[in-house]
C-alpha positions, 0 to 999 in steps of 0.5 A: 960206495959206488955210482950206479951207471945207468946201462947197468940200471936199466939192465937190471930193471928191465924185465920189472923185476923187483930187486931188494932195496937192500942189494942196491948199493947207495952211490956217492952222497952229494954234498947239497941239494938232494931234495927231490919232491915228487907229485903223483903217486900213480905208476909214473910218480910212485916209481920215479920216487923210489928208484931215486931212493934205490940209486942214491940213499942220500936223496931226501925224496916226497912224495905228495897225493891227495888220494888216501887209496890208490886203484890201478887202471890196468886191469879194471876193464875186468872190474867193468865185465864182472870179471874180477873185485875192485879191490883187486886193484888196490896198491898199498903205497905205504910200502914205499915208505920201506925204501925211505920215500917221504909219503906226504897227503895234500893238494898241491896248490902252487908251484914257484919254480923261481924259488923251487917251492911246493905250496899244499892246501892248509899252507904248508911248503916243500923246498926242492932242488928238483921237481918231478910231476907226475900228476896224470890227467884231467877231464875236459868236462863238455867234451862232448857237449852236455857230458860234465861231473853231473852226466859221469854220474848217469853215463860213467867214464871208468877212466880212472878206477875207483867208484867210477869203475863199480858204477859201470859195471853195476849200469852193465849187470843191471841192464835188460837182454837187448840193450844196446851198451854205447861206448864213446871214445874221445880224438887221442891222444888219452890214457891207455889206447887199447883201453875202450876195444879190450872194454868192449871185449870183456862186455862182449864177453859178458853179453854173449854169455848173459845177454845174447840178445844185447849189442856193443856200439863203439863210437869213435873219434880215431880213424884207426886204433892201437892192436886194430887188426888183432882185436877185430880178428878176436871180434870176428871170432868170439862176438861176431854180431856182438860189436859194431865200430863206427869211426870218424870218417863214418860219423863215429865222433860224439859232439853231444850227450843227453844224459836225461835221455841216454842218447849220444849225437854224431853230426848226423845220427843219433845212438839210444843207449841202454847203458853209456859209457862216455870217455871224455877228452883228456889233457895234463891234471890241472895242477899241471895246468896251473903251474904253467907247465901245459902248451896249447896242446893240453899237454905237458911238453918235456926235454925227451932226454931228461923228461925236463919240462921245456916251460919251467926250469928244475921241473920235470913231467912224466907219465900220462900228463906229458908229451912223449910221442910215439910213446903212449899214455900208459901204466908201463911208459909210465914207469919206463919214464920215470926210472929215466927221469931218475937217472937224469934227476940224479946226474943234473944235481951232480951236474954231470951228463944225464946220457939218453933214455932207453924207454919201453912200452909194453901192453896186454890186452885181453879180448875174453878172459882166457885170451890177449893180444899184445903190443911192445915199443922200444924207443931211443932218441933220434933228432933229440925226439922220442922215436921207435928203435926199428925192428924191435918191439912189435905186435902179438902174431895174428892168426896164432892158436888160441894156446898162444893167446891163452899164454899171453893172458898170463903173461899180462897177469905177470906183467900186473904183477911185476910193474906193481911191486917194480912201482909200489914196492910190493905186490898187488893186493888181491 
């Protein structure tokens, strides 16, 4: 038995290889409380659950989601363009149970950090030792005005994958040559930064082949957005007249929908859609809320060394329901969180050093379906915050040959690949 450091976990997992549970070593058996409880079995909470396993085999790790499947978010601009199935984005969790992670189906109703217990719905209580929450986000229905559970029904999100993905894009293949598709993004921070302008280039793609006549208006809350110029380089060259961006400073914030009607407000305009796809604001999953682990902010402040909420003793929030800036809101900061936090989950109940994190980011966008652009972070502690590691990480070339970003889109195919069998144990389903 050996203790697994951890520069030479991170070493090893650094690329997202899926290494066999059977070549990690089990470290030293801690003589009590080893019961770690995870909730959330997205990208953050499935990954946190099985490296706890992977370095150390004498953890008894839970993990709890009320959801029986689960659709990964990267990739699903593809579902929305007709490009590929849904299915396509089913991860098979129950792989998991192959590293010897509790998987358990509830609804976590409660969280008494002064007695360390998970309360689900039906009764039944999980003692731990550490708390990891990975619970993702939550709508804030009327944000903007008149856009509640009913109006997704009639102006779909597609913010998280599933059905509401489907919905978009049959509202996308059912819509006249002419129509106006109307994209609301909402202030950040929210889920995957990239996401509504690799949207928008995917439909463009689609118009432009399908409905020539038909245009994309992108109304924006944001000044500017992640991969900017890369993206409106693509536009200029593939969709030039397809994709109009309207941001704050020009009247691109929605403050109202009418779904009866399909119109979107601005302080001063009104936009008829033919289709709409409002992305509301976002904050912390209500559990996460509820438990008190939320600041004014609708966020989850955490201790950026050991991801350690600064709320709740014992308890910790990673992925997209904390606060971890400069790191974005995404699938790959997720699961660079969670591998950290199991370093430090590990090491707090040794009661030795959780050391600092070594966290990554790394995003594809494709902007038609042969052809992404791409962004990469690095990042470390500084003045015991999140800060960018200088010189290391940085955006795809502009101006590179369509061969180089033809590379790229394959790249992030490997990329999928990869941080879903370094998540879930396996490889994704197609």
């Amino acid at each position: 038995m050996h203790r697994i450091s951890r520069r030479r976990l991170l070493k090893a997992v650094g690329g997202l290889a899926a290494l066999p549970a059977l070549g990690m070593q089990p470290v030293d058996r801690m003589s009590s409380g080893g019961r770690v409880v995870v909730v959330g079995a997205g990208f953050a909470g499935a990954t946190c659950a099985r490296y706890l396993r992977r370095i150390d085999q004498s953890l008894e790790v839970t993990l709890v989601d009320p959801f029986e499947d689960y659709y990964a978010c990267p990739l699903s601009n593809g579902v929305v363009s007709a490009l590929r199935s849904i299915d396509s984005l089913k991860v098979d969790r129950d792989l998991l149970a192959r590293y010897g992670v509790r998987l358990v189906k509830g609804s976590v109703v409660g969280v008494d950090g002064g007695a360390r217990r998970v309360s689900l719905l039906g009764g039944t209580t999980l003692g731990y030792a550490r708390l990891v929450m990975a619970p993702g986000i939550r709508f804030k229905w009327g944000s903007p005005e008149g856009y509640d559970e009913a109006a997704a029904d009639i102006m779909p999100h597609a913010w998280k994958a599933g059905a509401q993905t489907s919905l978009l894009r049959d509202r996308l293949l059912a819509m006249e040559d002419g129509g106006v598709f109307v994209i609301s993004v909402p202030a950040a921070p929210f889920r995957c930064p990239p996401g509504p302008y690799e949207r928008a280039s995917l439909i463009a793609h689609h118009l432009k082949a399908n409905k020539p006549r038909s245009k994309i208006v992108i109304l924006d809350a944001n000044e500017k957005f992640s991969k900017q110029a890369l993206f409106e380089e693509a536009w200029a060259q593939r969709y030039p007249g397809i994709i109009e961006w309207v941001s704050v400073s020009n009247d691109g914030a929605v403050t109202r929908v009418d779904p009866k009607s399909m119109t979107l407000f601005t302080a001063l305009d009104e936009y008829k859609a033919a289709v709409a796809n409002v992305i509301p604001g976002q904050g912390a999953d209500e559990v996460a809320v509820a438990a008190g682990l939320a600041d004014d902010s609708g966020w989850c402040p955490v201790d950026p060394a050991t991801f350690e909420s600064t709320r709740m003793p014992g308890v910790h929030v990673i992925g997209d329901a904390c606060l971890a800036s400069p790191m974005p809101k995404s699938a790959s900061a997720a699961n660079s969180q969670a591998k950290n936090c199991a370093l430090a989950v590990h090491a707090l109940l040794r009661g030795s050093d959780p050391g600092e994190p070594s966290l990554h980011n790394t995003c594809y966008s494709l902007v038609a379906p042969d052809l992404a652009i791409s962004i990469n972070g690095i990042y470390g502690l500084s003045e015991h915050k999140i800060a960018e590691i200088e010189g290391a990480g940085g955006l795809s070339p502009a101006g590179a040959a369509q061969d180089f970003r033809k590379r790229e889109a394959g790249y992030g195919e490997g990329w999928y690949e990869s941080i879903v069998a370094d998540s879930f144990g396996g490889r994704a389903e197609t």
